[in-house]
C-alpha positions in Angstrom: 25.4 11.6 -8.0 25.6 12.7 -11.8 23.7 15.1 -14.1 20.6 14.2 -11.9 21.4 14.8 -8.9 22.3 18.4 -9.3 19.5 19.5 -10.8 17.4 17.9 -7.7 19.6 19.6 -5.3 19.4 22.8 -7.7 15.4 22.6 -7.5 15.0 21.5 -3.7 18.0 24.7 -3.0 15.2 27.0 -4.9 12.7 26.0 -3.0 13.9 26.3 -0.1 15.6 29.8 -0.8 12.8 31.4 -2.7 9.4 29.3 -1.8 9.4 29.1 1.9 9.2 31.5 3.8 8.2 29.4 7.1 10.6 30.5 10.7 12.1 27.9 12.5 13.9 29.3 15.4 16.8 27.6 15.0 17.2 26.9 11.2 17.4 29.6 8.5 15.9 27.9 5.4 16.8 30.4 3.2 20.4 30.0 4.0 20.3 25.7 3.6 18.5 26.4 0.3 21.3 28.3 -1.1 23.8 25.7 0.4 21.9 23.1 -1.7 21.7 25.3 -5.0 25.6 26.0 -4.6 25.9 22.1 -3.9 23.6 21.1 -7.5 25.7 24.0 -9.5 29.0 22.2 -7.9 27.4 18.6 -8.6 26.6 19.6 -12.3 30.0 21.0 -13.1 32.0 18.4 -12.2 29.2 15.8 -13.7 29.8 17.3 -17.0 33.7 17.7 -16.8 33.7 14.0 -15.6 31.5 13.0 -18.7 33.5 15.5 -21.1 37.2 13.2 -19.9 35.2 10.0 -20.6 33.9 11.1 -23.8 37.3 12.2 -25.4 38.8 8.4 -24.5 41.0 6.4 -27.3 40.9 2.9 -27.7 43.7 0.7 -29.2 43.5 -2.8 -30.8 46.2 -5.1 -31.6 45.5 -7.9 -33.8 48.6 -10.5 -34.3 48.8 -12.4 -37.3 50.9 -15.9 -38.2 50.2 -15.9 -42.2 51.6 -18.9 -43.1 53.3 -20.0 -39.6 52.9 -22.5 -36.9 51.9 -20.2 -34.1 54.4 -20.0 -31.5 54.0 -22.8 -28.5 52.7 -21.4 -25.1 55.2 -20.4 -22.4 55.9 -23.2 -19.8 54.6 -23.2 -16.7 
C-alpha cells in the first residue's frame, strides 16, 4: 500500500470522523473514520520503517582476475 496509501486512508478517516455528521442507523461513521485514520497512521509507519531497512542495504562485488593465466576449463557436465 506504501507512503500513499496511508495518507488516503488518513484523509478519507478525517473525513469521515470530523466532516460528516450524517446518522445512519446502523453505522457510526465517526467510529469507521477513526478506524481508517488508525489504519493510514499504521500504514505510514511501517511504509517508512520498510523504506528505512531497504535504504541502509550493502552490496558486494567480486571481480576475479587470471593476469597472465589460462582461465580455468568449465566443470563437466
Amino acid at each position: 500500500m506504501g507512503i500513499g496509501g496511508g495518507i488516503a486512508l488518513l484523509v478519507i478517516g478525517a473525513i469521515l470522523a470530523f466532516g460528516v455528521s450524517d446518522n445512519l442507523a446502523a453505522v457510526d461513521l465517526t467510529v469507521i473514520g477513526y478506524i481508517c485514520m488508525g489504519a493510514g497512521v499504521l500504514t505510514l509507519v511501517l511504509a517508512l520503517v520498510l523504506n528505512r531497512q531497504r535504504a541502509h542495504t550493502s552490496h558486494r562485488e567480486v571481480v576475479e582476475r587470471y593476469d597472465g593465466r589460462t582461465p580455468p576449463a568449465p566443470p563437466a557436465a
